[in-house]
C-alpha positions in Angstrom: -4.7 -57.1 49.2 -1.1 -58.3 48.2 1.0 -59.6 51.1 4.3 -59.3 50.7 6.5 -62.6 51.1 8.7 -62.4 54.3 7.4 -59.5 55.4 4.6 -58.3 57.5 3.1 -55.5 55.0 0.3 -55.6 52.9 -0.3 -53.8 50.0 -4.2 -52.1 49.7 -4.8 -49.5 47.0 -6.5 -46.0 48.1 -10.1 -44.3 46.7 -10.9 -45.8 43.3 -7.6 -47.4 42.6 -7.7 -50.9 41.6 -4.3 -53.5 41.6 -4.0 -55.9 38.8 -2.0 -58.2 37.5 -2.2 -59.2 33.5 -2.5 -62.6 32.5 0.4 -63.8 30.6 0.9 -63.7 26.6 0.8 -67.1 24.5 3.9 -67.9 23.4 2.8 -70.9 21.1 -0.1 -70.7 18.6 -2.5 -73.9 18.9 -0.5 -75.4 16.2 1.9 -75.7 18.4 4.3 -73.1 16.3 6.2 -70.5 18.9 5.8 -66.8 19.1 8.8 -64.3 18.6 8.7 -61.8 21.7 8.6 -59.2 19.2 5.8 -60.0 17.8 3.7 -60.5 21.0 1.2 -57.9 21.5 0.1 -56.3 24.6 -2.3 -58.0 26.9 -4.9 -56.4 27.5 -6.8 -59.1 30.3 -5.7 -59.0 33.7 -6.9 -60.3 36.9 -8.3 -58.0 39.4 -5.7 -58.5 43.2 -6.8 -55.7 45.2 -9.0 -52.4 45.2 -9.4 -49.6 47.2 -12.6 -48.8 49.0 -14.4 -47.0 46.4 -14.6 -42.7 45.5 -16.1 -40.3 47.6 -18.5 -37.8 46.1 -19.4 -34.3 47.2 -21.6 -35.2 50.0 -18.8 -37.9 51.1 -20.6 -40.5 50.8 -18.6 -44.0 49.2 -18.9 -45.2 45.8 -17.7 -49.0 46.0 -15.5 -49.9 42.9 -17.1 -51.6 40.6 -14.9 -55.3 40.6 -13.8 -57.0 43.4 -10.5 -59.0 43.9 -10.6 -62.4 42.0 -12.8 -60.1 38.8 -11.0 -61.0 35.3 -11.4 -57.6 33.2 -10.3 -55.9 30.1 -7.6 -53.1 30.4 -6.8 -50.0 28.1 -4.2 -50.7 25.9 -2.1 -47.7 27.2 -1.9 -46.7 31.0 -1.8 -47.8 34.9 1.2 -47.3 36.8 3.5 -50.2 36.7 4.4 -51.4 40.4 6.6 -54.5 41.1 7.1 -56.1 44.1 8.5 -59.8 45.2 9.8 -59.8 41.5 5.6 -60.0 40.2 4.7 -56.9 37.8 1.4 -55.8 38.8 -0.7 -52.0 37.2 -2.8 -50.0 39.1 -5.4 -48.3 37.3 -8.7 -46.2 37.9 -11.4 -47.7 38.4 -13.3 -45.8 35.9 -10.3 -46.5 33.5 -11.1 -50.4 33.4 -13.3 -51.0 30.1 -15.5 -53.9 31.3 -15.3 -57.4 33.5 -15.6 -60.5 32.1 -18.4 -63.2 33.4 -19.0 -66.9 33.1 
């Protein structure tokens, strides 16, 4: 769930649908020697903000997604639907399109 800053919405995604927000991309090697923006790739970790309550299947009975807000997970390199609001850039993707959750 995203609130919204100054106002009284919040933003929860619907079915399977899962909001994230990627982490941001190293600008400086460990060297200490900075990256062009050109040459940053994309990244691909994110951390999981929000999800929906889960798929229903034929029977209607609810599938929970599969990460919870707070999850750090791998995304697909191409896809999500960019959504921005109080000037933050998250993606919502499938839950299903998420390639795996990382553990400690």
């Amino acid at each position: 769930m995203v609130r919204l800053a100054g106002v009284l919405r919040t933003f929860v995604p619907l079915f399977d649908r899962v909001l994230v927000e990627r982490l941001a991309a190293e600008t400086k090697t460990k060297g200490g020697i900075m990256i062009p923006e050109k040459s940053l790739g994309k990244v691909l970790h994110a951390t999981v903000v929000s999800t929906g309550p889960g798929s229903r299947t034929s029977d209607g009975t609810v599938v929970p997604c599969s990460v919870v807000a707070g999850d750090k997970v791998l995304l697909p390199e191409y896809g999500g639907t960019k959504v921005e609001m109080d000037d933050k850039e998250y993606f919502i993707f499938r839950d299903g399109d998420i390639l795996g959750k990382f553990t400690s």
